[in-house]
C-alpha positions in Angstrom: -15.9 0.4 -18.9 -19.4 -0.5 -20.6 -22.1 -1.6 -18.7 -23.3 -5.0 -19.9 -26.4 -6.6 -19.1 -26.2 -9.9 -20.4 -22.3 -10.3 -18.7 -21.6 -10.6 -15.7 -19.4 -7.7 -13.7 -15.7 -8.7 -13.9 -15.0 -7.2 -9.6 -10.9 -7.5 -10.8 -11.5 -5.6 -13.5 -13.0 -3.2 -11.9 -11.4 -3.1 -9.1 -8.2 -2.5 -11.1 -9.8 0.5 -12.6 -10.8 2.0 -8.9 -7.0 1.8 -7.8 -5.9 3.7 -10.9 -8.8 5.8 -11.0 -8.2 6.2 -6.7 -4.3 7.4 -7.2 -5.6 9.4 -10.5 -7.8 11.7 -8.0 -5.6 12.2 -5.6 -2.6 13.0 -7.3 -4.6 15.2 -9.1 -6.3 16.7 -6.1 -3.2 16.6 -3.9 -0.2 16.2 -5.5 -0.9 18.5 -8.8 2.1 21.3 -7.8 5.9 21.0 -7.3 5.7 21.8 -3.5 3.1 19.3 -3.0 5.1 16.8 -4.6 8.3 17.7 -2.0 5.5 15.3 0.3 6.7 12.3 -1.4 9.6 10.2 -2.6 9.6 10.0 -5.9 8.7 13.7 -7.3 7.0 12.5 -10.4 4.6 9.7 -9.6 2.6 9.2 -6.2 3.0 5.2 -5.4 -0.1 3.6 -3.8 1.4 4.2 -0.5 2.1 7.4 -0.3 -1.4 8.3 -1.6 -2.7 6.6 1.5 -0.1 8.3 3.8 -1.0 11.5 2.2 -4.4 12.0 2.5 -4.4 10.0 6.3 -1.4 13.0 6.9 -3.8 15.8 5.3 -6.9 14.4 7.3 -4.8 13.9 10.6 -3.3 17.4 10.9 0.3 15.9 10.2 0.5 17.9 6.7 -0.9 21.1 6.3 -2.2 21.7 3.1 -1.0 24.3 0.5 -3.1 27.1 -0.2 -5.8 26.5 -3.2 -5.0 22.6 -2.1 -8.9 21.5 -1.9 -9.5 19.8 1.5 -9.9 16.2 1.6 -13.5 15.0 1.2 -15.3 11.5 1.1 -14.3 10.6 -2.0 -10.5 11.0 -1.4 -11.0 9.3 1.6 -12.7 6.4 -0.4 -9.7 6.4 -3.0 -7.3 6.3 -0.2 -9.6 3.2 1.3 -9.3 1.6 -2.1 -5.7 1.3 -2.7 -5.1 -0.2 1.0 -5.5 -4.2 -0.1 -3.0 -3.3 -2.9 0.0 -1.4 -0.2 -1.0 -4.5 1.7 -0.5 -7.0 -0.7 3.2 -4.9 -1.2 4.0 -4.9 2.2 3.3 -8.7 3.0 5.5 -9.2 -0.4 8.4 -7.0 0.8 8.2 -8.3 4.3 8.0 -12.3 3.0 11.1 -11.5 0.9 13.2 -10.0 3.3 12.6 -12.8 5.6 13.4 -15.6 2.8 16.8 -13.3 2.0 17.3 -13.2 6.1 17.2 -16.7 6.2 19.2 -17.0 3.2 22.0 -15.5 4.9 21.8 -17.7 7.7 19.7 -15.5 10.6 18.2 -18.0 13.1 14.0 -17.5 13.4 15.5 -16.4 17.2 17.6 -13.2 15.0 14.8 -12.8 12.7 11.9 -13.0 15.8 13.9 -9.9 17.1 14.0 -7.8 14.6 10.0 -8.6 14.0 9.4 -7.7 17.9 8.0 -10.9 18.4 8.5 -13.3 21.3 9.3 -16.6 19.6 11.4 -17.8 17.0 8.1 -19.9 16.4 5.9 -16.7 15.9 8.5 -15.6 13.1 8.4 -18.7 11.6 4.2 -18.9 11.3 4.2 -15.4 10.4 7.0 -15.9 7.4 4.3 -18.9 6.5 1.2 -16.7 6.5 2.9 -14.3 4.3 4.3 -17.0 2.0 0.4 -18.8 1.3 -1.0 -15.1 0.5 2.0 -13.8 -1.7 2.3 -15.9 -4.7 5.9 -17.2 -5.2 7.5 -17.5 -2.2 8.8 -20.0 -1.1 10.2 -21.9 2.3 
């Protein structure tokens, strides 16, 4: 990416670049060798999810790292940071799906409130139409 001065910064653009660039360094950093990749689902490619669950793991205690692994620093911690609006933006898409396919099949916003641990069919209901304004094509 070239630095223009007489353009204006495109933030998506580079923001875009940070995410790949963000799973680039830890993968690189923390999921280079087979065993390392036994940490994860899919053995070939780190999704944005893991990456954050890997590095909150290595930082936590709740994965040890492997010997030569280089211990997590700022800037993993910053990469991990940077990918969390876009495991967010998954989740709330997953989650507004599987509620339109629960209702699809005929659950009750009482059944659905349930399985959500919420009290109210009501509180299901507003939180399936939260999701639905920020995830783009879902609908009621």
């Amino acid at each position: 990416m070239t630095s223009d001065p007489f353009n204006p910064p495109q933030p998506e653009q580079a923001r875009a670049q940070r995410v790949y660039a963000s799973l680039h360094r830890i993968a690189e950093r923390h999921a280079a060798t087979d065993e390392q990749r036994t940490r994860q689902i899919h053995p070939s490619a780190l999704a944005p999810h893991e990456a954050v669950r890997l590095v909150t793991f290595l930082l936590s205690g709740a994965a040890r790292p492997d010997d030569g692994e280089p211990e997590v620093d700022a800037a993993d911690i910053t990469a991990a940071l940077s990918l969390v609006p876009l495991v967010r933006g998954e989740m709330d898409a997953l989650e507004a799906t599987l509620l339109q396919l629960a209702r699809g099949r005929g659950m009750t916003w009482q059944e659905i409130a349930f399985g959500l641990g919420l009290g109210t069919p009501q509180a299901a209901r507003q939180r399936y139409e939260r999701l639905a304004e920020r995830v783009p094509d879902q609908e009621d």
